[in-house]
Backbone as CSV, one residue per row, in Angstrom:
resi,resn,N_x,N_y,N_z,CA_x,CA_y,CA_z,C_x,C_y,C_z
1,UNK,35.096,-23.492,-118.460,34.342,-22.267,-118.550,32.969,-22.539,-119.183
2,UNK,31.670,-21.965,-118.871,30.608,-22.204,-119.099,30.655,-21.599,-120.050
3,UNK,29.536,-22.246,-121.538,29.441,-21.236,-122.326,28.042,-20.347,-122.611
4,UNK,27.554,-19.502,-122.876,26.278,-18.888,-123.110,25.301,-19.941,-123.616
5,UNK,25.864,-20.848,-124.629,24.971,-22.193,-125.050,24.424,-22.918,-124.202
6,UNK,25.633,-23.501,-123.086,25.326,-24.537,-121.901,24.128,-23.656,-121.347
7,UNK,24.116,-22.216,-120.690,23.302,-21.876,-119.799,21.986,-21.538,-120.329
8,UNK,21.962,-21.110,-121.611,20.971,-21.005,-122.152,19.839,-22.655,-122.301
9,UNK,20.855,-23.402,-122.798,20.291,-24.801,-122.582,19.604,-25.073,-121.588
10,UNK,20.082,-25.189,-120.376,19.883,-25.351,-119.116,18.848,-24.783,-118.579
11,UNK,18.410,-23.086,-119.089,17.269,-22.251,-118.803,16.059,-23.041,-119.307
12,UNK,16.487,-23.210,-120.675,15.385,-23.742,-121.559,14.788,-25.460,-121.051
13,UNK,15.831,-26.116,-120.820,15.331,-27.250,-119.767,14.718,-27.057,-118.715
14,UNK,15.006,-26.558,-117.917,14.313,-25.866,-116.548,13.032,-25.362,-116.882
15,UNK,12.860,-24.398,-117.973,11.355,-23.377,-118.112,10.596,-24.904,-118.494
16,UNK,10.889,-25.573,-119.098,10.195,-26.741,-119.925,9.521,-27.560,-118.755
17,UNK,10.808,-27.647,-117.631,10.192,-28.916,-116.726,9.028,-28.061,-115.569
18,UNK,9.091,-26.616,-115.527,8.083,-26.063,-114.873,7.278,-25.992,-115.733
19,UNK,7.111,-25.973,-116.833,5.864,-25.776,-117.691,4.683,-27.153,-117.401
20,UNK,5.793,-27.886,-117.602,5.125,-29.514,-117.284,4.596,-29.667,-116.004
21,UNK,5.028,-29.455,-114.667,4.952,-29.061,-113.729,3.622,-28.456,-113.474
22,UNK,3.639,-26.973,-113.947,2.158,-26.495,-113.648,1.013,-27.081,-114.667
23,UNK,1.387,-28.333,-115.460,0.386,-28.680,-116.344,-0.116,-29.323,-115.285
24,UNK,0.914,-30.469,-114.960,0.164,-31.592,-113.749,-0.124,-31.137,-112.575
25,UNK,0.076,-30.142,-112.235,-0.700,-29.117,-111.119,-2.427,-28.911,-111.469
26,UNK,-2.259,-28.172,-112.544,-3.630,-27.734,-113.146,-4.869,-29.403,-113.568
27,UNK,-4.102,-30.120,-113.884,-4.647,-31.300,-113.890,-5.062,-31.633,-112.876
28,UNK,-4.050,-32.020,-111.605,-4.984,-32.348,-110.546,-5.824,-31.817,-109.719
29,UNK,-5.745,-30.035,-110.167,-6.219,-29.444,-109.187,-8.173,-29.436,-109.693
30,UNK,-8.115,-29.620,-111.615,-9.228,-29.703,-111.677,-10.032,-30.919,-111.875
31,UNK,-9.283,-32.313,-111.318,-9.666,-33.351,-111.603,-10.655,-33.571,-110.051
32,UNK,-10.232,-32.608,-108.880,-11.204,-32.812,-108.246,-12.372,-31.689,-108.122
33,UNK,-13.571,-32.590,-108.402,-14.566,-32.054,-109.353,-15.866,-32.252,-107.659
34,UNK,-16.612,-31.259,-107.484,-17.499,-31.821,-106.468,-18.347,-32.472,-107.061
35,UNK,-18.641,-34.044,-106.347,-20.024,-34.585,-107.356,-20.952,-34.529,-107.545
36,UNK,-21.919,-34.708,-108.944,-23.247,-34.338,-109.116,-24.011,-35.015,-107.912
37,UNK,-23.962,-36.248,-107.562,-24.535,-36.856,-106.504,-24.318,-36.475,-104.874
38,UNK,-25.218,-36.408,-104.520,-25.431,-36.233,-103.002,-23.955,-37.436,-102.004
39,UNK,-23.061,-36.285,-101.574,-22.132,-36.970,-100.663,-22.622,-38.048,-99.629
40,UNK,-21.759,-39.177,-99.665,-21.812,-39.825,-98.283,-21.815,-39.492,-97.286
41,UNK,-21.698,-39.847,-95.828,-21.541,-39.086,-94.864,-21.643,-40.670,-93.573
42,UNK,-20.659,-40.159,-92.440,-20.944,-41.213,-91.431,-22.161,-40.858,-90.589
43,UNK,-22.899,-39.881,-90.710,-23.882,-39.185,-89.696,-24.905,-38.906,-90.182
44,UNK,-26.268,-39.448,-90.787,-27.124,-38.980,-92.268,-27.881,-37.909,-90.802
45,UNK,-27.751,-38.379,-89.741,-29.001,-37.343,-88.671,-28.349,-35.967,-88.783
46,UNK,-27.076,-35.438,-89.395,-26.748,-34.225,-89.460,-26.482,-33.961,-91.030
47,UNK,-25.953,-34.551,-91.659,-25.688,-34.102,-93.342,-26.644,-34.154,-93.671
48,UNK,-28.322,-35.250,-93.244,-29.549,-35.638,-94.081,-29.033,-35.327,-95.603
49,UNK,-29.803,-34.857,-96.341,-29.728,-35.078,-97.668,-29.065,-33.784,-98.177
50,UNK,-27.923,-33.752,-98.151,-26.977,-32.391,-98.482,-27.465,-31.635,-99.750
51,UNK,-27.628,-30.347,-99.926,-28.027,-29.226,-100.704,-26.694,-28.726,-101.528
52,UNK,-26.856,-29.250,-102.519,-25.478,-28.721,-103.673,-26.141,-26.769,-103.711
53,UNK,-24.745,-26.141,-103.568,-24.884,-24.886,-103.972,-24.073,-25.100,-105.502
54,UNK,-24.843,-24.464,-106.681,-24.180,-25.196,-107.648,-22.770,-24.351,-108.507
55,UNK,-21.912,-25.322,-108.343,-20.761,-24.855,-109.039,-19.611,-24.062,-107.502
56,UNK,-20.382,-24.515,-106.496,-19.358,-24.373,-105.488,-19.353,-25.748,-104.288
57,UNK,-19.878,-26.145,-103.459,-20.174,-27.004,-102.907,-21.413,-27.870,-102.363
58,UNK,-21.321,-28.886,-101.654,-22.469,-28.963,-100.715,-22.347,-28.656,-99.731
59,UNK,-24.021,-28.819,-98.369,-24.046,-28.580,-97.632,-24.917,-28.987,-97.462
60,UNK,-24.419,-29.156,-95.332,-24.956,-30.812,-95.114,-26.312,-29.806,-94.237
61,UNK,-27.506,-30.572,-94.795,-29.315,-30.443,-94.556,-29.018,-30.116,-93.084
62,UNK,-28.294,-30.262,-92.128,-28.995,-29.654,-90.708,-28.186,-29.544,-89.736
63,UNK,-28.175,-28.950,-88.848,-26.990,-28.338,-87.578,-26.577,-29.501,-87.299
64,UNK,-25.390,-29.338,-86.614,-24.799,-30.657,-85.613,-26.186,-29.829,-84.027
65,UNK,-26.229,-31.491,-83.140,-27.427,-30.870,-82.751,-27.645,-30.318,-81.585
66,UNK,-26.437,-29.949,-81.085,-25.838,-28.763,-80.133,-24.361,-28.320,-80.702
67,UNK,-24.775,-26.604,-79.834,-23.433,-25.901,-80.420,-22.365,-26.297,-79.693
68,UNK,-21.004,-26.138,-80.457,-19.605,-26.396,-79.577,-18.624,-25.521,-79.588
69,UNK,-17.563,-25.294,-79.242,-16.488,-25.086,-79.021,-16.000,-25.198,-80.496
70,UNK,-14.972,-24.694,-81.206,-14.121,-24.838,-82.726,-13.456,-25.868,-82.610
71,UNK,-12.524,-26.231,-81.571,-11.924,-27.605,-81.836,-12.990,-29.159,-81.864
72,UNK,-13.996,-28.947,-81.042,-14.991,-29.752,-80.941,-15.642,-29.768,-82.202
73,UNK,-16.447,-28.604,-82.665,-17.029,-28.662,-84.036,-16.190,-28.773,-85.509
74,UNK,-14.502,-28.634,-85.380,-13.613,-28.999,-86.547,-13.557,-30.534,-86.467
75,UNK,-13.076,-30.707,-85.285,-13.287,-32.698,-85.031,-14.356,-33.038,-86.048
76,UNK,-15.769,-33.214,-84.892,-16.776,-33.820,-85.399,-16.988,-33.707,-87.057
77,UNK,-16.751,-32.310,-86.846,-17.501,-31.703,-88.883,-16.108,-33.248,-89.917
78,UNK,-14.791,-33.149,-89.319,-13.928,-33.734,-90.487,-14.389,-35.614,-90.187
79,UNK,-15.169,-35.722,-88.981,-15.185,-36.960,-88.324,-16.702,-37.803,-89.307
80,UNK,-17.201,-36.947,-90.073,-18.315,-37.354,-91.093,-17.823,-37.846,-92.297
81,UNK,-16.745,-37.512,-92.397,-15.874,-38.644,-93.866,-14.610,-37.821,-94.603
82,UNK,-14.205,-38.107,-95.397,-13.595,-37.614,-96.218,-14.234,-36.198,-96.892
83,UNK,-13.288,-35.091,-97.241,-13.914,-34.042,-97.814,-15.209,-33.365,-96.735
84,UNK,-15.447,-33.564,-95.353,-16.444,-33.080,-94.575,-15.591,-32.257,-94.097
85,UNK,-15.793,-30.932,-93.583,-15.030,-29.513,-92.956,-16.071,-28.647,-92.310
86,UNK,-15.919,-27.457,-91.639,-16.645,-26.199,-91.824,-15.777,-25.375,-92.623
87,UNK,-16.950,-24.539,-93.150,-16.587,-23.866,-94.146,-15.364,-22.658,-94.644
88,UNK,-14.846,-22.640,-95.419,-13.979,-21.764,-95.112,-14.326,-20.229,-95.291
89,UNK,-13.419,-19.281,-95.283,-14.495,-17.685,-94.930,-15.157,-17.837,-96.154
90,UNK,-14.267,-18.058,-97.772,-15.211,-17.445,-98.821,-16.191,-18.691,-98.834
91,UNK,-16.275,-19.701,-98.731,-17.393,-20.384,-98.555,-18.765,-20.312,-97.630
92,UNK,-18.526,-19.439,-96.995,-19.509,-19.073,-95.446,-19.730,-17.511,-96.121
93,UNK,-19.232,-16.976,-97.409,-19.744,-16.225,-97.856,-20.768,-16.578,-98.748
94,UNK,-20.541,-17.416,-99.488,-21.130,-18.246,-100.411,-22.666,-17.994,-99.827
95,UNK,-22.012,-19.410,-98.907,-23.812,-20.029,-98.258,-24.375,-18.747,-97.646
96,UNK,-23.944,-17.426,-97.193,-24.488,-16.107,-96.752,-25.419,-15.187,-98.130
97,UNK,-24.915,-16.021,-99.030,-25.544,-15.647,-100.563,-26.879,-15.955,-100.536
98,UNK,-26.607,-17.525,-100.279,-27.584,-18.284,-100.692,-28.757,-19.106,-99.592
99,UNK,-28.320,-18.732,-98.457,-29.308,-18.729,-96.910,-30.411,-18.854,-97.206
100,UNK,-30.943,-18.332,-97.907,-33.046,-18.360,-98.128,-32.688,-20.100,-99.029
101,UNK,-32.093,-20.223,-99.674,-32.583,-21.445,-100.051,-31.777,-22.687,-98.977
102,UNK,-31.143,-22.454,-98.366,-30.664,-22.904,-96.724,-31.785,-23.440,-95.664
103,UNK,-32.781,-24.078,-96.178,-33.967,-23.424,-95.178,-33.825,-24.072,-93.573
104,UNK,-33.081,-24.936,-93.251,-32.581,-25.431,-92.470,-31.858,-24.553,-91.212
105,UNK,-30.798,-23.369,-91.902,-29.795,-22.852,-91.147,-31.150,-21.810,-90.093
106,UNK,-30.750,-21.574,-89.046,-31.149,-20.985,-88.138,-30.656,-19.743,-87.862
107,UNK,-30.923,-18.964,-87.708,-30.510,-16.923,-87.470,-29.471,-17.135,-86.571
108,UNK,-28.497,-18.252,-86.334,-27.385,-18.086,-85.491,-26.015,-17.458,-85.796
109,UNK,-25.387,-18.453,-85.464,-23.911,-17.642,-85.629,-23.256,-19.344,-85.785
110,UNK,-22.380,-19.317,-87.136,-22.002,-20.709,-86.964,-20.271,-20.751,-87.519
111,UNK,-20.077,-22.005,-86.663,-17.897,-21.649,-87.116,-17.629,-21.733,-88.681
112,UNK,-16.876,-20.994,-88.855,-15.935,-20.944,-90.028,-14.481,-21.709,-89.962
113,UNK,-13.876,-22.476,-90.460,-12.670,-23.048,-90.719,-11.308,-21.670,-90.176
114,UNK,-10.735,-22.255,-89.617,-9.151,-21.387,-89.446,-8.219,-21.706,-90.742
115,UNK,-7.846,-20.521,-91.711,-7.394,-20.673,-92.491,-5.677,-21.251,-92.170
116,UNK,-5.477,-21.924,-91.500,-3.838,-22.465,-91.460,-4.093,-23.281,-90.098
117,UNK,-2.718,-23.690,-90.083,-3.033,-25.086,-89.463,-1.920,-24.240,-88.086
118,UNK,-1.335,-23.294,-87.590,-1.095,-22.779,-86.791,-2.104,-22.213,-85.872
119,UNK,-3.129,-22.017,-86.774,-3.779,-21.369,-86.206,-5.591,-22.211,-85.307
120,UNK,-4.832,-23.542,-85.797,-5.645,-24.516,-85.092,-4.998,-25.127,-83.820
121,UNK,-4.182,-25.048,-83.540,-2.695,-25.279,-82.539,-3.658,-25.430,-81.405
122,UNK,-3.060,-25.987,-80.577,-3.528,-25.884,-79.168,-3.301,-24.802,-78.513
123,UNK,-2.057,-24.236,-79.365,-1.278,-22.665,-78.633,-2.632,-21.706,-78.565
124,UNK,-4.085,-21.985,-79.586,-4.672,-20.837,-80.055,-6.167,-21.006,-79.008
125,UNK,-5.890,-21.806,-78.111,-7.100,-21.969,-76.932,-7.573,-20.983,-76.295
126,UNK,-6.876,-19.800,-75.993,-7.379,-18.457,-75.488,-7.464,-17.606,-76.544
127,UNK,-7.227,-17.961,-78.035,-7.428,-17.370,-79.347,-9.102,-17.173,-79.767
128,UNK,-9.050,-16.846,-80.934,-10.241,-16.460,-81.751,-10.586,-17.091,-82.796
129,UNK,-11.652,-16.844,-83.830,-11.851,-17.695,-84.885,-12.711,-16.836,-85.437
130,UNK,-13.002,-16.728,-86.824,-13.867,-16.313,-87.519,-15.555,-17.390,-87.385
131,UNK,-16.480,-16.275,-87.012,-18.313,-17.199,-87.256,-18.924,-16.280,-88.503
132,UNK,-19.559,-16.991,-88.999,-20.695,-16.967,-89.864,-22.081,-16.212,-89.238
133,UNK,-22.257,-14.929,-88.793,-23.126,-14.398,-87.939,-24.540,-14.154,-89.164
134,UNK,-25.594,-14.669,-89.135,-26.325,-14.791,-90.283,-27.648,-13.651,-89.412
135,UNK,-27.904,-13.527,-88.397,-28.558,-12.608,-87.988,-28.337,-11.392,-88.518
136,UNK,-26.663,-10.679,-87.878,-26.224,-9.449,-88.707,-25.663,-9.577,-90.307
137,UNK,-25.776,-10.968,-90.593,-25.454,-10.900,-92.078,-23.961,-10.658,-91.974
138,UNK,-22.777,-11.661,-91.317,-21.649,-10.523,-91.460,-20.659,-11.851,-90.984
139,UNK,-19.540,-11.588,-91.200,-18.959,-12.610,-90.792,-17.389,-11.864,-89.850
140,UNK,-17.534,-12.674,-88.569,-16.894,-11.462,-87.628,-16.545,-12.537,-86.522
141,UNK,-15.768,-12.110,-85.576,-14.852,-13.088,-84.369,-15.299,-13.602,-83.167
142,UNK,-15.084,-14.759,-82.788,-15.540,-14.621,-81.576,-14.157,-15.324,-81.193
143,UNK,-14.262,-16.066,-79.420,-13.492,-16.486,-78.927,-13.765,-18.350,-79.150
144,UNK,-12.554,-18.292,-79.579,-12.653,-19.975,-79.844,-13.221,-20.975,-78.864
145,UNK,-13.360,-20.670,-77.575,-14.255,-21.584,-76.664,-15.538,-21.246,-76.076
146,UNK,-16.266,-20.530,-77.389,-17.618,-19.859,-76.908,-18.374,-21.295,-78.028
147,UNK,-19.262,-21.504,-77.315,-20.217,-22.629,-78.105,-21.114,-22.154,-79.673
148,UNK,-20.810,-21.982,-80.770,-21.639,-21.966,-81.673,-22.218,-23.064,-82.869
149,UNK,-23.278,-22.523,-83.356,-24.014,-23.622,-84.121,-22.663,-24.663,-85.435
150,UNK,-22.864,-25.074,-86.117,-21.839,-26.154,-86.921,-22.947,-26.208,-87.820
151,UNK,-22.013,-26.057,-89.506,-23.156,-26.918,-90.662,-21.248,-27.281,-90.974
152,UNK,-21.396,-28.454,-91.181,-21.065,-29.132,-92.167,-20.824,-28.613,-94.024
153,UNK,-19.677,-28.730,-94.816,-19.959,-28.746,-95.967,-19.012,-30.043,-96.323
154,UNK,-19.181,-30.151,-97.480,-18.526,-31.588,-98.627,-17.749,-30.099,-99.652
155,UNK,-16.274,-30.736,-99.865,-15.492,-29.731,-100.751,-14.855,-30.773,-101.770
C-alpha cells in the first residue's frame, strides 16, 4: 500500500526535475543571442551588408533579384546559410515598423514564413501564404504560386 509520504516524495521529485528542466530550457533558449556582427551569408549579391534591427534581428541589404513562388523563395532564403529564413508574421511586422530605415525594400509585397511545417507540405500547392504588402502597409494572403519579392532575415 502506498503511503501519503511515498507520493508526496515522488511529487516533490518530479516538481524538482521540471524545475531543472525549464532552467535548461531558459538557458538555451537565451544562449542564442543574434550577433553584434554582421551575419555570414553564401550570397553577399543578396544579404550585401545586412541591417541589424536592434534587439530583434537582421536583414539581408537587398531583394533576391527576381520574385518567386514560396517554395522557391523558402528554398533559396534557408539556402544562404544557417539561421537565413523569410520572415515570420511578427517579424514582417517588425521590419513594417521600421521600412524607412529599410531603404532598400521596394513598395512591393514580399513572402512571410508559414508558421508550421504542414503547412509547407506539398499538400499546400493550391494553398495560400501570408505577404508582407508594404504599399497597403498590411500584411494579408495571397496564393502560394503567385511570384513575390523575398528579403531574407538572419534569426
Amino acid at each position: 500500500m502506498v503511503t501519503e509520504s511515498v507520493i508526496r516524495n515522488v511529487l516533490i521529485r518530479s516538481m524538482r526535475n521540471l524545475t531543472i528542466l525549464f532552467f535548461y530550457a531558459l538557458v538555451i533558449v537565451s544562449c542564442r543571442k543574434i550577433p553584434e556582427s554582421s551575419p555570414s551569408s553564401s550570397n553577399l549579391m543578396v544579404t550585401g551588408e545586412p541591417k541589424l534591427i536592434p534587439g530583434h534581428f537582421w536583414v539581408a541589404q537587398f531583394d533576391f533579384p527576381e520574385p518567386m513562388d514560396y517554395f522557391q523563395a523558402r528554398t533559396y532564403a534557408q539556402a544562404l546559410g544557417p539561421r537565413w529564413d523569410l520572415p515570420s508574421i511578427k517579424q514582417a511586422k517588425v521590419m513594417m515598423v521600421y521600412k524607412d530605415s529599410l531603404l532598400e525594400m521596394n513598395e512591393d509585397a514580399y513572402w512571410i514564413r508559414l508558421s508550421s511545417w504542414s503547412d509547407q507540405s506539398s499538400n499546400n500547392i493550391g494553398g495560400s501564404a501570408d505577404i508582407l504588402d508594404l504599399q497597403n502597409n498590411e500584411i494579408r494572403i495571397a496564393p502560394i504560386g503567385a511570384n513575390h519579392s523575398i528579403r531574407a532575415i538572419y534569426r
